[in-house]
N, CA, C and O of each residue as an XYZ file, in Angstrom:
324
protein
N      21.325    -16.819      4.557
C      20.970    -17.910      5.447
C      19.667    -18.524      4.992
O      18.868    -17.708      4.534
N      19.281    -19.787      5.019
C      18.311    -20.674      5.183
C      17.303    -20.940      6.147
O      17.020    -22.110      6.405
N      16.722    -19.985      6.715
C      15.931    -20.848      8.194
C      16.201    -19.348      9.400
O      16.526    -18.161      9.384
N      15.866    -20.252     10.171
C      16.032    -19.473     11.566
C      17.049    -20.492     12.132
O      17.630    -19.980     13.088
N      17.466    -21.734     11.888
C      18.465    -22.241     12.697
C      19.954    -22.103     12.142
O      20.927    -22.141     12.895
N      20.024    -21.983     11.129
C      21.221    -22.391     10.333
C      22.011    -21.061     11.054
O      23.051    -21.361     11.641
N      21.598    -19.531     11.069
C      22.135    -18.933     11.925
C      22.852    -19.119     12.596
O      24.053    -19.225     12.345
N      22.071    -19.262     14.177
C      22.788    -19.863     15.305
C      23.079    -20.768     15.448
O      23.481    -20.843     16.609
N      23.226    -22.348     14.600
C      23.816    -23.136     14.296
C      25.373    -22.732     14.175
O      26.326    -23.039     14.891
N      25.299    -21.987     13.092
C      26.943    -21.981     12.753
C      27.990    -21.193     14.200
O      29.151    -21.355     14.577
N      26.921    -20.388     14.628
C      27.508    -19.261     15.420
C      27.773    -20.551     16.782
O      28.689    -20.371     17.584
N      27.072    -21.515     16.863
C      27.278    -22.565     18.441
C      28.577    -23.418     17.828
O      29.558    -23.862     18.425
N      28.337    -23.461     16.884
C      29.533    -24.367     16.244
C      31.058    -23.089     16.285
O      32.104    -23.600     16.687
N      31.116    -21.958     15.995
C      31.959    -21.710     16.182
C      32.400    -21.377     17.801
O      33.531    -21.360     18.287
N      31.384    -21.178     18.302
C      32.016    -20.967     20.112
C      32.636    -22.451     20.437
O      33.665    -22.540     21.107
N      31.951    -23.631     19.923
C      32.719    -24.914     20.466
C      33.614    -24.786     19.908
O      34.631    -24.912     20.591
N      33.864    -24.431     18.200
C      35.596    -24.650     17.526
C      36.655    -23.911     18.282
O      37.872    -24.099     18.317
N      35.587    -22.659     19.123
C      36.646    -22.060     19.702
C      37.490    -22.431     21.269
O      38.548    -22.041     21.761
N      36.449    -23.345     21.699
C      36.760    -23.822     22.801
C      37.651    -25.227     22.842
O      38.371    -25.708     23.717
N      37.214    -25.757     21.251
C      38.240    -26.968     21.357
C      39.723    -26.656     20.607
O      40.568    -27.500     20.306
N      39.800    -24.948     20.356
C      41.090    -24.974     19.633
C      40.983    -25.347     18.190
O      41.979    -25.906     17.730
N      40.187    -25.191     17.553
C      39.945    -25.807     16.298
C      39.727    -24.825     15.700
O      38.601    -24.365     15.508
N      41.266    -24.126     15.130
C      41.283    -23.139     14.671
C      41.255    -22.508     12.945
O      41.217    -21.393     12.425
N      41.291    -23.727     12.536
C      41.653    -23.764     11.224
C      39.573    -23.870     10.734
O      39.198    -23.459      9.635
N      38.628    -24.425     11.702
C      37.496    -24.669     11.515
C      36.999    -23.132     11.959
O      36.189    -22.512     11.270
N      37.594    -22.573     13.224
C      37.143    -21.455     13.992
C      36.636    -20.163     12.529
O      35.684    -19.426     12.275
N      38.180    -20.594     11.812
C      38.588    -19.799     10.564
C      37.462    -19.818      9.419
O      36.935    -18.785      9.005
N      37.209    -20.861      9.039
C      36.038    -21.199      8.195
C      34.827    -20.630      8.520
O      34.268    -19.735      7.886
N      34.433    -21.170      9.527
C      32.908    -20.869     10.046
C      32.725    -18.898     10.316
O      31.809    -18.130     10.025
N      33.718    -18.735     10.811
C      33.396    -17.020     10.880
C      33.448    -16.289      8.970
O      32.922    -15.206      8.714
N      34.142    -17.114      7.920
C      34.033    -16.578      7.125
C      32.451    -16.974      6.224
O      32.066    -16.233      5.320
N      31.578    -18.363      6.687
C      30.673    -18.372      6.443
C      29.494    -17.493      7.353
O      28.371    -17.194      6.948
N      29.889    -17.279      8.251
C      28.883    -16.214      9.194
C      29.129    -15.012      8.010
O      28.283    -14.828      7.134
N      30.271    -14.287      8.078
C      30.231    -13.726      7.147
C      29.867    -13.076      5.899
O      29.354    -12.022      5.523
N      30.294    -14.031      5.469
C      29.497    -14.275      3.760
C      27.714    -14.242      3.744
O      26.921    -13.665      3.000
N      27.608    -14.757      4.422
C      26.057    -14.630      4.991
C      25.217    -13.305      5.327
O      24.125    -12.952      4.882
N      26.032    -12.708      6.212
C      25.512    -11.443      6.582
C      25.815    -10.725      5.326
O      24.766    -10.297      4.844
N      26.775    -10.455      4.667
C      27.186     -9.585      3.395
C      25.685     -9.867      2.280
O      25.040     -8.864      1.973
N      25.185    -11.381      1.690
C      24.462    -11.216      0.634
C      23.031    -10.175      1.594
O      22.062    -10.126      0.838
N      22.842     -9.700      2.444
C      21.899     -9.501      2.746
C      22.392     -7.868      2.398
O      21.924     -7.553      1.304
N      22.884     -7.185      2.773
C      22.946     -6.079      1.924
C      23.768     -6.008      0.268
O      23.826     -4.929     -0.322
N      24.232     -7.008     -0.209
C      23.991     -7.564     -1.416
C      22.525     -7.228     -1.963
O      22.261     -6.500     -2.920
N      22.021     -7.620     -1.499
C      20.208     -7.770     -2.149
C      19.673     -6.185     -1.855
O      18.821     -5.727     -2.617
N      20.074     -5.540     -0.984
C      19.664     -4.284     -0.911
C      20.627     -3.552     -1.786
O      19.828     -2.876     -2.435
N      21.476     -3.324     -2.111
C      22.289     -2.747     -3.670
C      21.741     -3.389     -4.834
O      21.461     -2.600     -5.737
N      21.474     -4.791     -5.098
C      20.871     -4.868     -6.327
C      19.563     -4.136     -6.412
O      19.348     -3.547     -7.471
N      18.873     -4.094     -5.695
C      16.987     -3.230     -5.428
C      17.596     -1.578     -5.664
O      16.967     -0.800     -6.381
N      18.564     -1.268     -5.144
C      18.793      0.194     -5.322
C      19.336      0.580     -6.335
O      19.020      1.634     -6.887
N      20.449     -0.383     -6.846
C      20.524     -0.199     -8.655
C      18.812     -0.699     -9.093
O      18.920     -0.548    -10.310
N      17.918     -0.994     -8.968
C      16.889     -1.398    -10.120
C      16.052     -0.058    -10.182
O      15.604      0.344    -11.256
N      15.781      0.881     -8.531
C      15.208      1.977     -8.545
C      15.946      3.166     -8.951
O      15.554      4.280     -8.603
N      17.398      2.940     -9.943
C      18.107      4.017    -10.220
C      18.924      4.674     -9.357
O      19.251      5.854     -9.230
N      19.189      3.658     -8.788
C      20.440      3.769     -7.766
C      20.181      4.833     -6.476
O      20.948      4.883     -5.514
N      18.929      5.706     -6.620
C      19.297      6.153     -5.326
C      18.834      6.059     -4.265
O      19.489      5.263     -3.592
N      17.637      6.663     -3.510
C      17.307      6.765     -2.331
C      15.500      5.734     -2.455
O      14.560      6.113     -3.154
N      15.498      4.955     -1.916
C      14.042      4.054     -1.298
C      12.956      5.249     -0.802
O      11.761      4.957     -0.850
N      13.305      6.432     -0.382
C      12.384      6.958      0.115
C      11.098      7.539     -0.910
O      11.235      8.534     -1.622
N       9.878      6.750     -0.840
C       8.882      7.226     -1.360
C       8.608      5.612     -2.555
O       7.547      5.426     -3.151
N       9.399      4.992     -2.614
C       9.580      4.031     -3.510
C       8.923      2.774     -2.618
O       9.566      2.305     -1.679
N       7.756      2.320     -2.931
C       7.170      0.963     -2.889
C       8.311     -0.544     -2.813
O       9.123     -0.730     -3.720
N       8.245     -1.115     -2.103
C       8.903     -2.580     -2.774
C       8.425     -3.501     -2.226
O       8.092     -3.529     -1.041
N       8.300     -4.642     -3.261
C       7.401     -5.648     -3.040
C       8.553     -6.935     -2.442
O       9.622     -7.036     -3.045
N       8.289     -7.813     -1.337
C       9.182     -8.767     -0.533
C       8.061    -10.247     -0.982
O       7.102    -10.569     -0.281
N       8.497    -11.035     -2.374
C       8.171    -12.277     -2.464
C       8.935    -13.400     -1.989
O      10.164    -13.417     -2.046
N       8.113    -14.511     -1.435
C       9.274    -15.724     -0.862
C       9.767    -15.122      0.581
O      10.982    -15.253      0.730
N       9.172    -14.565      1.546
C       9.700    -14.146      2.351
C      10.189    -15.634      3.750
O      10.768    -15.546      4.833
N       9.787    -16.458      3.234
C      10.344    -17.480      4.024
C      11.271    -18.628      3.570
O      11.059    -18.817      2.372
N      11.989    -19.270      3.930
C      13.650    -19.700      3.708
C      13.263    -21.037      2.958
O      14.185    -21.465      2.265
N      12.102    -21.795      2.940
C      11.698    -22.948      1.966
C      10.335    -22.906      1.025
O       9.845    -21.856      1.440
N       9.580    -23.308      0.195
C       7.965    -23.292     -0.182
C       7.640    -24.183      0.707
O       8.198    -25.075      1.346
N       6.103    -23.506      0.542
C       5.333    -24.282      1.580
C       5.516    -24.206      3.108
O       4.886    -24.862      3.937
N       6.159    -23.603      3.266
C       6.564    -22.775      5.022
C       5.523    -21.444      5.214
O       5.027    -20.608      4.458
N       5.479    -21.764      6.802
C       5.300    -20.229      6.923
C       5.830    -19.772      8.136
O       5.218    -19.190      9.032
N       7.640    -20.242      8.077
C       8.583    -20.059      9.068
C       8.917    -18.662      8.424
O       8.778    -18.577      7.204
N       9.348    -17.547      9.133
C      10.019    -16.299      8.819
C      10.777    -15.663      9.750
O      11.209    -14.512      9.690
N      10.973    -16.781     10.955
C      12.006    -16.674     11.898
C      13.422    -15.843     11.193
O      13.970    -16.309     10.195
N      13.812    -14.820     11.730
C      15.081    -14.308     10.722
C      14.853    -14.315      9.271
O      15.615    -14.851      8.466
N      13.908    -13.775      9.013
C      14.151    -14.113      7.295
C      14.641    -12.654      6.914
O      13.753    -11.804      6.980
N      15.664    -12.294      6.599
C      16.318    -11.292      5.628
C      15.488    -10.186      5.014
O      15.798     -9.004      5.161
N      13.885    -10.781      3.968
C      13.631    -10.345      3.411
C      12.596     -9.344      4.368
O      12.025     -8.396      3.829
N      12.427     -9.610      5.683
C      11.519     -9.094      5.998
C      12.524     -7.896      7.236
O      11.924     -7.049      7.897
C-alpha cells in the first residue's frame, strides 16, 4: 500500500461494490486488498533470506523510507514500521 488512505479506500469501495451488487468489481478489489497485504510479509522473507534464512532474534535491522512518498513525514500504516 501507498499512504494511510489507499487502505481504507479500497476496503469503502469494496463494501459499496458490495452493496450495489457489483460483483465482478467486489471480485477485483478483494484481490487487490489482497495482494497488498501478501507483499508485506513478502518483504519480511526477503530480510530473512538476507540474514540466512533464519530466526531475527538478536539480529539488528535497519527500516529506510519508512513513509509511503519523499519528503513526507506521513507513517500512518506504513508496513515498514
Amino acid at each position: 500500500f501507498g499512504g494511510g488512505c489507499l487502505p481504507k479506500d479500497i476496503r469503502a469501495f469494496m463494501a459499496r461494490a458490495g452493496e450495489l451488487g457489483a460483483d465482478q468489481a467486489l471480485t477485483f478489489l478483494r484481490e487487490v486488498d489482497s495482494i497488498n497485504m501478501r507483499r508485506r510479509g513478502h518483504m519480511v522473507e526477503l530480510a530473512r533470506e538476507a540474514v540466512g534464512g533464519g530466526s531475527f532474534l538478536g539480529t539488528r535491522v535497519a527500516v529506510l523510507g519508512a513513509t509511503f512518498k519523499p519528503d513526507s513525514d506521513d507513517v500512518r500504516d506504513s508496513p515498514a514500521l
